[in-house]
N, C-alpha and C positions, 0 to 999 in steps of 0.2 A: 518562378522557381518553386519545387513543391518545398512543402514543411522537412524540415529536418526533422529525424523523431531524437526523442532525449528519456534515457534508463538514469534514474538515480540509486546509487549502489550504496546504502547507508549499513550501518553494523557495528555491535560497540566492540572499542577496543579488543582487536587483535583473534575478533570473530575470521579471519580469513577474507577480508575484503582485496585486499593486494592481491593476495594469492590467484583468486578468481580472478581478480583484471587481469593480471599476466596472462592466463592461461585463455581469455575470452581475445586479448588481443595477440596472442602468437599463434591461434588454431589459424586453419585457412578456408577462412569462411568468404575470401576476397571482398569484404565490405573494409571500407576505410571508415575509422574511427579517430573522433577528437574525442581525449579527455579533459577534464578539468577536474582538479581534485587539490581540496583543500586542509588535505594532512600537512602541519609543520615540522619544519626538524628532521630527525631521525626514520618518521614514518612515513618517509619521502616516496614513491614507486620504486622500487630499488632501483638505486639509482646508475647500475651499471645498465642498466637496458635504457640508459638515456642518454642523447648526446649532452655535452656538458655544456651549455649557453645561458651563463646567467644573469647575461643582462636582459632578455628577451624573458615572455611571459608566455608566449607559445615555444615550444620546445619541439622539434623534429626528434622521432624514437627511429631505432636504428628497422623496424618492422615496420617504417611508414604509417606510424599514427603521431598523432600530435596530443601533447602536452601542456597544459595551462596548470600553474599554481596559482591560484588566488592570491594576488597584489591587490587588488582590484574587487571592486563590488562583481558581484555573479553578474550579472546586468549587463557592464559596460566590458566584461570578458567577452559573455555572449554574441553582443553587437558588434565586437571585433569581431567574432572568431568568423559571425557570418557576412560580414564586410568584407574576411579576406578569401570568402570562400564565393561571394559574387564576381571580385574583380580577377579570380580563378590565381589567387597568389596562395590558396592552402586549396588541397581536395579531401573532402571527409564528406564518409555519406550519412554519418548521425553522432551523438553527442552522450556520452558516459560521465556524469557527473558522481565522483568520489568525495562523499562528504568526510567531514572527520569523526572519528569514536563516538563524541561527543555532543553532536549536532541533532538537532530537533529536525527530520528534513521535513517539516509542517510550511516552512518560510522559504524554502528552494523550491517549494510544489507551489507555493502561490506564485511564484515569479514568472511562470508562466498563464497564469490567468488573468493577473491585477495589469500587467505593463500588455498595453496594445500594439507595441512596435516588435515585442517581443511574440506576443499570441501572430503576430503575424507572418514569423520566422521559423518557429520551433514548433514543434508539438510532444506534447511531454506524453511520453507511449508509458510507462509505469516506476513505481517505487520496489526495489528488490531491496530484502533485507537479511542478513548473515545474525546467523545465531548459534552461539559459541556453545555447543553442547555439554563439555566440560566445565564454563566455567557460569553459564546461564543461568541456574538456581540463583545465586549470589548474586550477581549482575541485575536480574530480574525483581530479587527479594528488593535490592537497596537504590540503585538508579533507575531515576523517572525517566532519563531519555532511552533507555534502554527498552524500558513497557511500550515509551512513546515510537521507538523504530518499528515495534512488531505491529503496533495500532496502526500507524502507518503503508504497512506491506499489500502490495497488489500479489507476492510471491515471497514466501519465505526459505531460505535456503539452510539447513541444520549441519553446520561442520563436526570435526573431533568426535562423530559421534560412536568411532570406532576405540575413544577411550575411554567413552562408559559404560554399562553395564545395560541391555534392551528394552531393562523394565524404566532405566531413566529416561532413555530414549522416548520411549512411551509416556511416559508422564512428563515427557517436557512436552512434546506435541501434543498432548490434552491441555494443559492449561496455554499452549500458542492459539489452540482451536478455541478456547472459552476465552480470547483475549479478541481474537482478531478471527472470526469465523469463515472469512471470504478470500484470504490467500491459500493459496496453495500449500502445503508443506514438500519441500523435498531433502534428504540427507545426501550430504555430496562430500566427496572425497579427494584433497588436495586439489580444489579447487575444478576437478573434474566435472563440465556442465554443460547440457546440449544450449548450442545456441537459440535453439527454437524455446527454450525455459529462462532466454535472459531478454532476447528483442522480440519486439512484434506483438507483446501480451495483451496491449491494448487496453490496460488496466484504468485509464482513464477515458477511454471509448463511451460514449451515451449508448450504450448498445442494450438488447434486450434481454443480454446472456446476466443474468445478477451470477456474481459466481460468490457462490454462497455453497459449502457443502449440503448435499440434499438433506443427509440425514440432518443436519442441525435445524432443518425447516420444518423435517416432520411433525405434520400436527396430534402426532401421539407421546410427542417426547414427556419423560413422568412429571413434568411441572406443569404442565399447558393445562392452563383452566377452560373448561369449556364455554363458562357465560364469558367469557372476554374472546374474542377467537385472533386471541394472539400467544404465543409463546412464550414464556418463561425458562429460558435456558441454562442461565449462568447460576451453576452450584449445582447443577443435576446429578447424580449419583453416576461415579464412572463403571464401566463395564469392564474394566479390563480383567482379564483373566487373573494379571498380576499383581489384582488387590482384593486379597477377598473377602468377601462380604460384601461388595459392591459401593464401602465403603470410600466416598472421591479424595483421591490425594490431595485435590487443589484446595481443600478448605483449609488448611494449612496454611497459605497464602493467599493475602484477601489482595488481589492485585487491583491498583487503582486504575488502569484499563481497563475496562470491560464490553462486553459486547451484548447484545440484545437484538429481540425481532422481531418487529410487529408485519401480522398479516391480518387480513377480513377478506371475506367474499362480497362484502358491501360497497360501494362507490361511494369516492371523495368529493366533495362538494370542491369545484377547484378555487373559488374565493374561499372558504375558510379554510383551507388545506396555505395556501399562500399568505393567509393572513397568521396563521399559528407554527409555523415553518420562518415563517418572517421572525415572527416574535422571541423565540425558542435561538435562533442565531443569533440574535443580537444579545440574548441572555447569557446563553450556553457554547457560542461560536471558540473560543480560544477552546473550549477543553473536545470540542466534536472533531475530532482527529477526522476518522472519514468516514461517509453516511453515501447510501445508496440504495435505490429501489426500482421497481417496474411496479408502475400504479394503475388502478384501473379509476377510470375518471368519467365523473356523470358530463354527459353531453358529447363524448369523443367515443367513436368506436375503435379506436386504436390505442395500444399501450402506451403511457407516458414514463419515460426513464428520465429519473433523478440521481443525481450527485452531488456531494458536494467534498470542500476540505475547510476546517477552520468555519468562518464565517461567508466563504464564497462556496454561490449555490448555485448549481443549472439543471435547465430541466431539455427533453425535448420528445417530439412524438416518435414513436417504435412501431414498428408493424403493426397489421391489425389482429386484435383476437380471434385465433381460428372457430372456424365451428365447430361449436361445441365444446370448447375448450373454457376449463371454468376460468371466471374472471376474479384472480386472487391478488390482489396487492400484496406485495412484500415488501417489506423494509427492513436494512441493519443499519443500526447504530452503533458505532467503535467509536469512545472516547473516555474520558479522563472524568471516574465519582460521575457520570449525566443520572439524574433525577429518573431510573425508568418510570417511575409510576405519574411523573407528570406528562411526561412525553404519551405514555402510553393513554393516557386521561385525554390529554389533548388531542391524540388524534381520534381515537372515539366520536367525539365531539364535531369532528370536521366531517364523518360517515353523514352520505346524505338518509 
């Protein structure tokens, strides 16, 4: 049986998460979909588009998707849902995990890497995250899990953002991009969203695409020192039309998320790259929300792609360096106050 894939749909309170599921599982995209969503109470899936069975933990929806409210560890949901999809007693072709407002999904994304019965069932294709355009500032200025869903995002989706004003619109996607530089941004309307922007992003794929905005890598951006041949990004003076002077809104808000990005033309020594990669997790692992790169490594003619989340790290080899094509290691770092100047010190250090 191939992998299931599985979208984690996270977003703080009343960002428009529901809204989107309804409308991703009543389009007719003929893929059968399981959920699982572990909103309590009142912020149930509306609960008219569901049959009413409460003694059961999977729930038949009247649209032929199913239903799981978390009774139950995420884990032993899971091993049901694909136990009843071997013995062919459910059919769903993949897995929409609806966490609640409030949830860190840093420990729903390990769940598929740490448990091996699990990695051997599922495959977790990306993290989407809803952000309340209206009420974000606030949300953003005072709750950590709120920094923490954007740090988390392989794709960020901006609701409400038709009641506020273009310049906020814009200066909330400036400080999303100096949060979290490798999602996506898009602005979406009553949950209005092409399926091809919610499955299939492959945001955990070891692949060689880093999806890192270009410009944020450019090695002219106004911070980038030249004797270090890495970046300095976060607090750079914004461009936007809408502040002038070129003075950055974001310095207003010193978000404890941040992002960073080291690159060299130099090659990695792959023992102390592992030895200091090693070290740096075990220090800094709870606050390294998500980390990833395309490396260029002494002894291998081919790209090596890194990932990780938390303190689980994986590596693997990528195509080969075309010719001619210069050989630049990049890295971003998205996590919670990380140390850049030791990070950045350290890997220096690992340049053969």
């Amino acid at each position: 049986m191939s992998l299931i894939p599985v979208t984690i749909l996270t977003g703080f309170l009343g960002s428009g998460k529901t809204t989107l599921l309804k409308r991703v599982l009543t389009e007719a995209h003929g893929q059968k979909i399981a959920v699982i969503e572990n909103e309590f109470g009142e912020e149930n899936i509306d609960n008219e588009i569901l049959v009413n069975d409460t003694e059961e933990t999977i729930i038949q929806m009247n649209n032929g998707c199913i239903c799981c409210s978390i009774r139950e560890d995420l884990r032993e949901t899971l091993q049901l849902l694909a136990a009843k999809k071997r013995k062919g007693l459910l059919d769903f072709d993949r897995v929409v995990i609806e966490t609640t407002g409030l949830a860190d999904p840093g420990p729903v994304a390990q769940t598929f890497f740490m448990d091996e019965e699990i990695a051997e069932q599922y495959l977790l294709d990306s993290i989407l995250t809803l952000v309340d355009a209206k009420h974000a500032e606030t949300q953003l200025n005072e709750r950590q899990e709120a920094r923490r869903q954007v740090g988390f995002a392989d794709q960020i989706f901006i609701s409400k953002t038709d009641l506020v004003a273009e310049g906020e619109v814009q200066a909330l996607m400036h400080r999303l991009k100096q949060m979290n530089p490798r999602a996506p941004q898009k602005a979406v309307h009553f949950g209005e969203v092409a399926i091809a922007d919610v499955f299939d992003l492959r945001g955990f794929n070891l692949n060689a695409k880093l999806d890192i905005d270009p410009e944020f890598l450019k090695a002219d951006a106004p911070e980038s020192h030249d004797h270090h041949d890495h970046d300095h990004v976060h607090g750079e003076p914004c461009d936007h039309p809408s502040h002038a002077g070129g003075q950055g809104h974001h310095h207003h808000h010193d978000d404890d998320v941040k992002s960073f990005v080291f690159r060299s033309d130099k090659p990695f020594s792959p023992a102390k790259l592992e030895d200091f990669l090693g070290a740096v997790v075990n220090i800094y692992g709870p606050r390294m929300l998500r980390y990833k790169g395309v490396l260029n490594m002494e002894g291998t003619d081919r790209k090596v792609i890194f990932q990780g989340v938390h303190q689980l790290m994986g590596s693997d080899l990528g195509p080969a360096w075309a010719a001619g094509e210069e050989k630049t290691s990049k890295m971003v770092f998205i996590g919670i106050d990380l140390p850049k100047d030791i990070f950045v010190q350290g890997l220096e250090q690992c340049l053969v």
